[in-house]
C-alpha positions as CSV (number, residue, x, y, z in Angstrom):
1,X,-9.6,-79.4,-56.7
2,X,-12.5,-80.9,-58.9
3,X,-12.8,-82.0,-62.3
4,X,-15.9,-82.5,-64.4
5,X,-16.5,-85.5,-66.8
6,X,-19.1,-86.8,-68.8
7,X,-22.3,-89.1,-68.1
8,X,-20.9,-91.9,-70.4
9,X,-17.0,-91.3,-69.0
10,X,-19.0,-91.2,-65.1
11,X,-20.2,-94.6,-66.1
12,X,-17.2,-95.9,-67.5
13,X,-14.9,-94.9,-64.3
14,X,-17.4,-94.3,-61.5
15,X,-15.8,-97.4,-59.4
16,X,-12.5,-95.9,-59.8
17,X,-10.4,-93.1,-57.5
18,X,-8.9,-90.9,-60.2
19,X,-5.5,-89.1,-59.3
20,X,-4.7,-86.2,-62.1
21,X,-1.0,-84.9,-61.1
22,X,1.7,-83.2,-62.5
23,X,5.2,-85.1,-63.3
24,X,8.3,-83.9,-65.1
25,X,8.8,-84.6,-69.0
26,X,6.8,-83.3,-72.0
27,X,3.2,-84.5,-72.8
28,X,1.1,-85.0,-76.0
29,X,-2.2,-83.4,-76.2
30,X,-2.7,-83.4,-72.7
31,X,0.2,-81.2,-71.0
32,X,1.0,-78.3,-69.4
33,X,2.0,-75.7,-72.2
34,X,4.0,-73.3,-70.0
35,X,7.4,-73.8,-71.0
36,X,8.4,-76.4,-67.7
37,X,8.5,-79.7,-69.3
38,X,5.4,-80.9,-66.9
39,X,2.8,-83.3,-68.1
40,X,-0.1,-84.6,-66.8
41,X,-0.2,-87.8,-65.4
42,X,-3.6,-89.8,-64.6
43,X,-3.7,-92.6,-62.2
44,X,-6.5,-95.0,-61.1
45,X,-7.5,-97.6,-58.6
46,X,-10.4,-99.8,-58.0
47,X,-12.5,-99.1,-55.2
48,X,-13.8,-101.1,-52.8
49,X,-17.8,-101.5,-53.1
């Protein structure tokens, strides 16, 4: 599944493999509101160029 970002946020990250996954616990203002206690959880790497 895809995601859309900005130009300046493209330019800021566009050498790194983002990972946008679910873990268990409750998030701040960028959660899951549907009453499981699931957050979202971004991870990053460089990548090779």
């Amino acid at each position: 599944m895809g995601f859309y970002i900005s130009a300046s946020q493209y330019e800021a990250w566009k050498h790194m493999r983002l990972v946008i996954d679910t873990v268990p616990g409750r998030g701040g203002m960028f959660s899951l509101d549907n009453g499981r206690a699931r957050r979202f959880l971004t991870r990053s790497e460089l990548c090779g160029i």
